[in-house]
Residue frames as qw, qx, qy, qz and C-alpha x, y, z in Angstrom:
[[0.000, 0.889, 0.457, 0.000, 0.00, 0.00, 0.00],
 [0.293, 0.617, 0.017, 0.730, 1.54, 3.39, -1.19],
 [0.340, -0.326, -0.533, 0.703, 2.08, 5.91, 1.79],
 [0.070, 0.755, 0.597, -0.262, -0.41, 8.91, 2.13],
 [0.023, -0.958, -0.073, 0.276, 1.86, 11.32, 2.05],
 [0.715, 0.607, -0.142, 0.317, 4.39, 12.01, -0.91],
 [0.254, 0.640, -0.454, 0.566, 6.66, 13.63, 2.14],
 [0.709, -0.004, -0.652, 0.268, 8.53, 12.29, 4.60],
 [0.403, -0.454, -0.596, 0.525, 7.94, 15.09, 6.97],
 [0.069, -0.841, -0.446, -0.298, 5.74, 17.94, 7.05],
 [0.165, 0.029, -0.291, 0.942, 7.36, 21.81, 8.46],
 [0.024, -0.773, -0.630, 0.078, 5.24, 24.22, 9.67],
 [0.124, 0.300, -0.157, 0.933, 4.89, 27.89, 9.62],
 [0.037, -0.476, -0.736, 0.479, 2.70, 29.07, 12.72],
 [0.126, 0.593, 0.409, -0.682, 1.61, 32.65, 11.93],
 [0.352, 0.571, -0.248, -0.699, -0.55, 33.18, 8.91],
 [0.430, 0.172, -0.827, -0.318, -0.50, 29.49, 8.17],
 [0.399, -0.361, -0.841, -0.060, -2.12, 27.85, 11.12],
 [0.414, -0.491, -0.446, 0.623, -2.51, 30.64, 13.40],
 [0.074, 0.799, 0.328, 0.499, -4.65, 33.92, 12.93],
 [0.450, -0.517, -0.405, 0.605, -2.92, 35.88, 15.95],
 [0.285, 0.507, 0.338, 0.740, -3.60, 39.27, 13.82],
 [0.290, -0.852, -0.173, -0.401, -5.53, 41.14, 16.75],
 [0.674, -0.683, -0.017, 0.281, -3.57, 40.36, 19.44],
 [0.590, 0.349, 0.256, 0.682, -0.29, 41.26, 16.90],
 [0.110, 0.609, 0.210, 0.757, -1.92, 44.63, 16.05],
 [0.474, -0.823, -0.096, -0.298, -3.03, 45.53, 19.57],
 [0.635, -0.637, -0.106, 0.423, 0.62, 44.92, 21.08],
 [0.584, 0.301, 0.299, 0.692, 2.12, 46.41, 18.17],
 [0.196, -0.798, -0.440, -0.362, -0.21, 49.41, 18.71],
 [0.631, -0.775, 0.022, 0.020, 0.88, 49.92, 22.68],
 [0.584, -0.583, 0.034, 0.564, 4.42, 49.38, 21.97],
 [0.373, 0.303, 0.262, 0.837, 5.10, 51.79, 19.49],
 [0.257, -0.890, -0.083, -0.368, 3.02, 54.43, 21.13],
 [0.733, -0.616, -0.082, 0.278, 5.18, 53.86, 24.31],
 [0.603, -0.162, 0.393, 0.675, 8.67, 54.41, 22.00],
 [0.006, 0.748, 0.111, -0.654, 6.93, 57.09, 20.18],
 [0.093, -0.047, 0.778, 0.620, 6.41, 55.73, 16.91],
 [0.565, 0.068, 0.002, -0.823, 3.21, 55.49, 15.08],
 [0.677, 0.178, 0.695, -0.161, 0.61, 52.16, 15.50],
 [0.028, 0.033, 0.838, 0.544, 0.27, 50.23, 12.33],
 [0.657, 0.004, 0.064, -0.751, -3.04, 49.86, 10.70],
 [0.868, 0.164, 0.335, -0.328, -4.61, 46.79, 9.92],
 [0.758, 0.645, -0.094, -0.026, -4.18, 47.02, 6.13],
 [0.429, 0.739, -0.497, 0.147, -0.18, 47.23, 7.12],
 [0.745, -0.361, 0.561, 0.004, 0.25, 44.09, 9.56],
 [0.911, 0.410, -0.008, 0.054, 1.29, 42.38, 6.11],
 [0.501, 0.756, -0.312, 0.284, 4.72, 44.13, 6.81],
 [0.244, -0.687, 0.590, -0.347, 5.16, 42.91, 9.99],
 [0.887, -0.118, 0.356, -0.269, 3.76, 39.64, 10.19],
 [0.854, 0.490, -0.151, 0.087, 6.27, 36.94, 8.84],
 [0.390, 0.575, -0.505, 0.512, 9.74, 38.57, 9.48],
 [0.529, -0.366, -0.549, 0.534, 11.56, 38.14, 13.10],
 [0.029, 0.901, 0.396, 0.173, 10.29, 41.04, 14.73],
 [0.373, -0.522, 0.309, 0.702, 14.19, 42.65, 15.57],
 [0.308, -0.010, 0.539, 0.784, 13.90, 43.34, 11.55],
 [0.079, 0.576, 0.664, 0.470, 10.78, 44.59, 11.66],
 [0.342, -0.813, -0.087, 0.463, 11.15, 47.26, 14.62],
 [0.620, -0.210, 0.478, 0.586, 13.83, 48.09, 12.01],
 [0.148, 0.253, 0.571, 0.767, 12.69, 48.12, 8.58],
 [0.061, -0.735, -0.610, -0.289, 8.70, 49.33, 9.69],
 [0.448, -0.852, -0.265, 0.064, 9.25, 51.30, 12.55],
 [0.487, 0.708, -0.191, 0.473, 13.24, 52.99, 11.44],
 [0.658, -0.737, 0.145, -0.061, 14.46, 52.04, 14.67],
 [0.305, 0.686, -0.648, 0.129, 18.20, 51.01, 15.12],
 [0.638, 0.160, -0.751, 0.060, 19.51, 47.97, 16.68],
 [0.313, 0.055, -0.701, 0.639, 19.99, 48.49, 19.47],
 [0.373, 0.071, 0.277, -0.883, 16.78, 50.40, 20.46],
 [0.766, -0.108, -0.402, -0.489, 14.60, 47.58, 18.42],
 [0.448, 0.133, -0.849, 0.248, 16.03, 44.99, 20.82],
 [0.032, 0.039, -0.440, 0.896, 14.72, 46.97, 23.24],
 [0.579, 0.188, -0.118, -0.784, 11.23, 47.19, 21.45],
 [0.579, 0.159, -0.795, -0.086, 11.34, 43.62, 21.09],
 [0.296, 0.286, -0.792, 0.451, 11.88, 43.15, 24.54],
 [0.231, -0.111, 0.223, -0.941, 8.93, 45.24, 25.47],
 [0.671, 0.060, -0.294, -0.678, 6.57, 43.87, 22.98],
 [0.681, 0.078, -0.720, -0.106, 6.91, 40.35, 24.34],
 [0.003, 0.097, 0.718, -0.689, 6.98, 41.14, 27.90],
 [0.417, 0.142, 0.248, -0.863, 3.59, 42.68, 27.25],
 [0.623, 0.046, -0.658, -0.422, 2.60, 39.29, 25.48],
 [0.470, -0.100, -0.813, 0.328, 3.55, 37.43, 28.21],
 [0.019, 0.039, 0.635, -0.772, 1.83, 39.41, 30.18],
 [0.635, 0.120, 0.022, -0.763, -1.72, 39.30, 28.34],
 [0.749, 0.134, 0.646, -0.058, -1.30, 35.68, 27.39],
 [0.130, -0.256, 0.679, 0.676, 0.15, 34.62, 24.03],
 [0.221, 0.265, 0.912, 0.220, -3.00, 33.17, 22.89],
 [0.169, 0.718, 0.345, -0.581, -5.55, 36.37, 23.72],
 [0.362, 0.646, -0.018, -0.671, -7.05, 36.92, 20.24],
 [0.051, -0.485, 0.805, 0.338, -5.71, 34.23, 18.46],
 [0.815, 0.254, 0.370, -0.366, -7.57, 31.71, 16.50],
 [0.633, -0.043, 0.713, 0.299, -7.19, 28.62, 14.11],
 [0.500, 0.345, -0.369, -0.703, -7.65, 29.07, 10.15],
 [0.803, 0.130, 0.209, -0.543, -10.47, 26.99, 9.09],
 [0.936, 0.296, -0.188, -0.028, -9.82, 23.02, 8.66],
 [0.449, 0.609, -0.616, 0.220, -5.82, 23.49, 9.13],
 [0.612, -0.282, 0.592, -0.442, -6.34, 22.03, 13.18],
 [0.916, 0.183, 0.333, -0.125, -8.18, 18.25, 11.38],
 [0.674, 0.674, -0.286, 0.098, -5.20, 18.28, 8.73],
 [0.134, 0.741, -0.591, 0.288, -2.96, 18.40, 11.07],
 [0.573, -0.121, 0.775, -0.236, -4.47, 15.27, 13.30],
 [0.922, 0.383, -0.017, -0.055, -5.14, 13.50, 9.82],
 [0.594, 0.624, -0.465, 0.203, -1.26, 13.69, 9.19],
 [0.190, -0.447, 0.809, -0.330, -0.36, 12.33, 12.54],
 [0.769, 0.001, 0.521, -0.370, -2.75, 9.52, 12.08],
 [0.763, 0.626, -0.054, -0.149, -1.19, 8.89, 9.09],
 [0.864, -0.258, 0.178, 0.394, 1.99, 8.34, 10.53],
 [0.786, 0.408, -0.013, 0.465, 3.59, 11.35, 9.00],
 [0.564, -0.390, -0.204, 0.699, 6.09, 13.21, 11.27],
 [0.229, 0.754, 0.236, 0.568, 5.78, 16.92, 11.51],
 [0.411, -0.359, -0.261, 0.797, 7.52, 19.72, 13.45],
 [0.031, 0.971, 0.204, -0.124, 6.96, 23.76, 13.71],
 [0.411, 0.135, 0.184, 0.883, 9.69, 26.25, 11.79],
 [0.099, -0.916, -0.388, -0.022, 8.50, 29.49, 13.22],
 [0.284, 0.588, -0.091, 0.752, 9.79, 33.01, 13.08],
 [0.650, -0.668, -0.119, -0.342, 7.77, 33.02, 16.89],
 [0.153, -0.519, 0.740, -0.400, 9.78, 32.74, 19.94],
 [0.338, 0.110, -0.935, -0.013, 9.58, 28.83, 20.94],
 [0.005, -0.216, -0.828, 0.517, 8.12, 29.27, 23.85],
 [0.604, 0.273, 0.041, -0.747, 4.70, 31.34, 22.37],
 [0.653, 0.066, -0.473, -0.588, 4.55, 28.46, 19.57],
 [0.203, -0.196, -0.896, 0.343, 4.61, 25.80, 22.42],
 [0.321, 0.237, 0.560, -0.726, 1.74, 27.96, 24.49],
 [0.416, 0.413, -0.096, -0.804, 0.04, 28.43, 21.11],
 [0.531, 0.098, -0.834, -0.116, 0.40, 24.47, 20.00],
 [0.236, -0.188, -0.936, 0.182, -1.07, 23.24, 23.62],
 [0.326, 0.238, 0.414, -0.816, -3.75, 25.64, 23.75],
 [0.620, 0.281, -0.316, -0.661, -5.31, 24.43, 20.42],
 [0.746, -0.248, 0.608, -0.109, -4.34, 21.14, 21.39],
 [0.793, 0.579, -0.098, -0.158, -2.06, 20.58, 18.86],
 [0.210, -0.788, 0.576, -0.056, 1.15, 20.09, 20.63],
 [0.736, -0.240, 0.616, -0.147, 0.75, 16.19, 20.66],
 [0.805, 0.555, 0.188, 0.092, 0.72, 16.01, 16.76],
 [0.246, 0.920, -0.299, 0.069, 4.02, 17.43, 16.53],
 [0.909, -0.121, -0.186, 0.352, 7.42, 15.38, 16.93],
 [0.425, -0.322, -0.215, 0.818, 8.95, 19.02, 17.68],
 [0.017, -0.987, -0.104, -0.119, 8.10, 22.83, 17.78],
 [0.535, 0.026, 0.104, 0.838, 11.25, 24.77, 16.44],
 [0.311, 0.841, 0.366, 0.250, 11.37, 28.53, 16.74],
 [0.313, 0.782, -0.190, 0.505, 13.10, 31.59, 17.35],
 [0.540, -0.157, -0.558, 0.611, 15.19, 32.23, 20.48],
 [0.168, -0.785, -0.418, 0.425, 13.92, 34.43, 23.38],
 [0.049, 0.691, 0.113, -0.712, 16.02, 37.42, 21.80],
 [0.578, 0.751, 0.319, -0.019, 15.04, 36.91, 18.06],
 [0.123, 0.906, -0.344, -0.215, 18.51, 37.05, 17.29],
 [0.492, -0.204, 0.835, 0.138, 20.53, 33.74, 18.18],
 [0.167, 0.221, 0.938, 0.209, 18.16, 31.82, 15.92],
 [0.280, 0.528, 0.059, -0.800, 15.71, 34.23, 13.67],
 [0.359, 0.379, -0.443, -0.729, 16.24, 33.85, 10.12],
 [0.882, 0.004, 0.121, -0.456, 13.81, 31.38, 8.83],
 [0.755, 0.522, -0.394, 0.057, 16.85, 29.26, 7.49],
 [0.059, 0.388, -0.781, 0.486, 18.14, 28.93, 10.63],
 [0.643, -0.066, 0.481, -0.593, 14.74, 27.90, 12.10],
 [0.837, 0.276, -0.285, -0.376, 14.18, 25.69, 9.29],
 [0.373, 0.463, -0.766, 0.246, 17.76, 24.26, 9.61],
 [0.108, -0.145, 0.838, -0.515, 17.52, 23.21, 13.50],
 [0.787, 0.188, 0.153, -0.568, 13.59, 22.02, 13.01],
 [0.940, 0.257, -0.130, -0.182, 15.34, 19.13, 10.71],
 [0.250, 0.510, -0.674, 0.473, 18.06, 18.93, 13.02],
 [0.602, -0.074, 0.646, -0.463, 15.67, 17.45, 16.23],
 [0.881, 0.122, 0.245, -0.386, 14.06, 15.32, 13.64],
 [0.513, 0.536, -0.659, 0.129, 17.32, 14.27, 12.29],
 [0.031, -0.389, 0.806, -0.444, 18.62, 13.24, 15.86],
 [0.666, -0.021, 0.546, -0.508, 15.02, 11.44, 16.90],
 [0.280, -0.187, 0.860, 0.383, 15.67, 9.35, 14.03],
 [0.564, 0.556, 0.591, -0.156, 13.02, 10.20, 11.77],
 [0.496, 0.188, 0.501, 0.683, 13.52, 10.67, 7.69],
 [0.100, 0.810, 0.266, -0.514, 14.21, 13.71, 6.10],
 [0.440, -0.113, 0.533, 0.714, 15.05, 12.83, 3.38],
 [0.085, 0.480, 0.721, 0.492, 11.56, 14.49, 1.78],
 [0.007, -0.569, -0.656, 0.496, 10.45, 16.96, 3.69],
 [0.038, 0.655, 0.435, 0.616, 8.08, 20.06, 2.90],
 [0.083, -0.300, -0.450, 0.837, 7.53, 23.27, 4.52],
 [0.194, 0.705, 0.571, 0.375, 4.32, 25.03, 4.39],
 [0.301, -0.359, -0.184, 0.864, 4.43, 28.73, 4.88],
 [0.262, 0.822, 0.500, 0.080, 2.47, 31.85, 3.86],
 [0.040, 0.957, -0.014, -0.288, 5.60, 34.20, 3.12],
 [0.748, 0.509, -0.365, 0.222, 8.49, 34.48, 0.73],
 [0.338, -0.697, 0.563, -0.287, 10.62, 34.04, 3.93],
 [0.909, 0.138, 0.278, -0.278, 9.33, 30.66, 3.91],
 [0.891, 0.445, 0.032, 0.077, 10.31, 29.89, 0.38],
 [0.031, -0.826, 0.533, -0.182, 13.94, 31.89, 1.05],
 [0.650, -0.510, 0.500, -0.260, 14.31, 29.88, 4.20],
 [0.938, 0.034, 0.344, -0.003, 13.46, 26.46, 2.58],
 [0.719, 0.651, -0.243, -0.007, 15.53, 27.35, -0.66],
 [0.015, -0.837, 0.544, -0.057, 18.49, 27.44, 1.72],
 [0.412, -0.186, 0.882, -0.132, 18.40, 23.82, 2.67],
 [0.251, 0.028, -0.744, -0.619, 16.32, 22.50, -0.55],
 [0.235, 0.473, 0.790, -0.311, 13.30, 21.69, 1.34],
 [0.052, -0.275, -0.420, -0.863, 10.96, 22.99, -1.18],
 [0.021, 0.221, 0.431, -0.874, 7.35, 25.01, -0.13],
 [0.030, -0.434, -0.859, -0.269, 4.28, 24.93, -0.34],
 [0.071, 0.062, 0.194, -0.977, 3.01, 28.73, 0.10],
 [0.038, -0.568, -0.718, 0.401, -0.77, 29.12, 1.84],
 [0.175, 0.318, 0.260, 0.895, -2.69, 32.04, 0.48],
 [0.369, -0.803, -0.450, -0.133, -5.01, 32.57, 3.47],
 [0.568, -0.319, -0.159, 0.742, -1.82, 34.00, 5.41],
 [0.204, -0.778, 0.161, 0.572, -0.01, 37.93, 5.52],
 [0.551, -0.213, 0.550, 0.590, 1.27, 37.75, 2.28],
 [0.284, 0.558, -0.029, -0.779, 1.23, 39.77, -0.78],
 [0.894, 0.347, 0.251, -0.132, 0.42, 38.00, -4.35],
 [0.484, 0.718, -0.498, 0.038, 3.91, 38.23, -6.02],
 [0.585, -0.449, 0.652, -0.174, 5.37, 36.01, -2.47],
 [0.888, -0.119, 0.443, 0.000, 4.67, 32.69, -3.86],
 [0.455, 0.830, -0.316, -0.058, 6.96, 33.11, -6.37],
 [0.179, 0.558, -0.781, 0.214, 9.68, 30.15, -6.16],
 [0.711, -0.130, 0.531, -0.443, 7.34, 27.92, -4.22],
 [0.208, -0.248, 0.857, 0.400, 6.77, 24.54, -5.27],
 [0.154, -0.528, -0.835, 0.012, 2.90, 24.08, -4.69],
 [0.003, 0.015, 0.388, -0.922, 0.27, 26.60, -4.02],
 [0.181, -0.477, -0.848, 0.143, -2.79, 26.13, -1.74],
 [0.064, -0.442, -0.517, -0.730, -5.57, 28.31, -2.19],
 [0.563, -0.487, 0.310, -0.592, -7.39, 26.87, 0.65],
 [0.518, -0.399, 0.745, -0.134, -7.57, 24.07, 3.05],
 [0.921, 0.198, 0.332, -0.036, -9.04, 21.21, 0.67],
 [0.838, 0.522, -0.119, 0.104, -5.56, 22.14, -1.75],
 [0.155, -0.628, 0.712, -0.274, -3.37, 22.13, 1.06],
 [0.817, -0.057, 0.496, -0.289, -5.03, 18.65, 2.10],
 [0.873, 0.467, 0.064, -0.126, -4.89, 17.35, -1.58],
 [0.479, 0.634, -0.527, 0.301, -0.57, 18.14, -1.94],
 [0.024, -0.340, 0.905, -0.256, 0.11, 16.34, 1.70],
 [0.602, 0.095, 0.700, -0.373, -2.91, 13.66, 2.28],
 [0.310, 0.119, -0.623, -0.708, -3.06, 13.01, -1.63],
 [0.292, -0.094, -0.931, -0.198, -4.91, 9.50, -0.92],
 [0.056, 0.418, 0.635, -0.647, -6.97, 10.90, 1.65],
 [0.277, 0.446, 0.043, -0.850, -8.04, 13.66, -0.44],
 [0.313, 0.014, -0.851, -0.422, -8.96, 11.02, -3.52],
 [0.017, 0.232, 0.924, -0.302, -11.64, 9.35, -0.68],
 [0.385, -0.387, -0.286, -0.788, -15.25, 10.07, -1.46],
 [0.528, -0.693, -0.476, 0.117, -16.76, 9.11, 2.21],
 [0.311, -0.236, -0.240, 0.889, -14.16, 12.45, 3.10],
 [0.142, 0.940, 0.190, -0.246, -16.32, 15.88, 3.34]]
């Protein structure tokens, strides 16, 4: 019997791919740049923040300098931790049952986040998704050590290297050209989400692109997605 899934192990990206955290985002984003005397983003411009580590995006959005984004960094994430990482956050539709179809399928999957580790842990056992994973990889606390998605990507197929599971196939899905960057560095090729942050030139370089959830489902669960008793 053929295996379900053409790939031997399945990345994630958290925000913009499973994870709508857009209000809570824009409402600390909001508070700390008023604090540091910058102006709040709107809405329409979370696309420029959402995606990158957020040391380069104090930076590039907000024309701060190193040293003083670190700082802004520091802020914004204390004040996460202090409302709760999860306050406003919510699943995109379907991507939660994909993900417990592909552990019941037996195919190994891990998180490659631009998120500090410890949010996509809170944010993986609050949805109760933590148990389908065989790790959750993401940025270090200061979003410097370990940032660029190629670095996150790297060490994400570095734990599943060492727990002895094959990588010799893997896929990353992701809903920015970071993503595809990231993966290009290590040939993991990408499958780029179009419910996410992302503008319409991004998927450019991908290998695969999913519209919505039933053609995300259909490139990793092919044989699943072939079943007529599946909604």
């Amino acid at each position: 019997m053929p295996p379900e899934s053409p790939w031997s192990c399945i990345l994630w990206d958290v925000d913009g791919t499973i994870v709508d955290a857009s209000d809570g985002i824009l409402h600390r984003l909001t508070v700390t740049l008023e604090h540091f005397g910058r102006p709040a983003p709107t809405r329409a411009e979370l696309v420029h923040w959402i995606g990158p580590p957020m040391f380069d995006s104090f930076q590039a959005q907000a024309g701060m300098d190193a040293e003083l984004a670190a700082t802004a960094v520091a802020w914004y994430r204390e004040l996460g931790r202090a409302e709760g990482y999860t306050t406003g956050a919510r699943l995109f539709p379907g991507v939660a049952e994909l993900i417990h179809d592909l552990d019941r399928a037996g195919v190994p999957q891990a998180t490659a986040s631009s998120k500090p580790e410890r949010q996509v842990h809170v944010l993986m056992e609050h949805f109760g998704l933590a148990p389908a994973f065989a790790t959750m990889a993401g940025a270090t606390p200061d979003e410097r050590t370990l940032a660029t998605k190629a670095d996150i990507v790297a060490e994400a197929l570095r734990r599943l290297r060492i727990d002895g599971i094959d990588i010799s196939r893997p896929v990353l899905v992701g809903d920015r050209h970071h993503d595809i960057d990231g993966g290009a560095v290590h040939g993991v090729p990408v499958i780029f989400v179009r419910w996410g942050f992302s503008w319409p030139h991004e998927s450019e370089g991908a290998s695969a692109v999913a519209d919505d959830i039933h053609d995300l489902r259909a490139l990793l669960l092919p044989a699943a997605s072939d079943d007529p008793a599946r909604p």
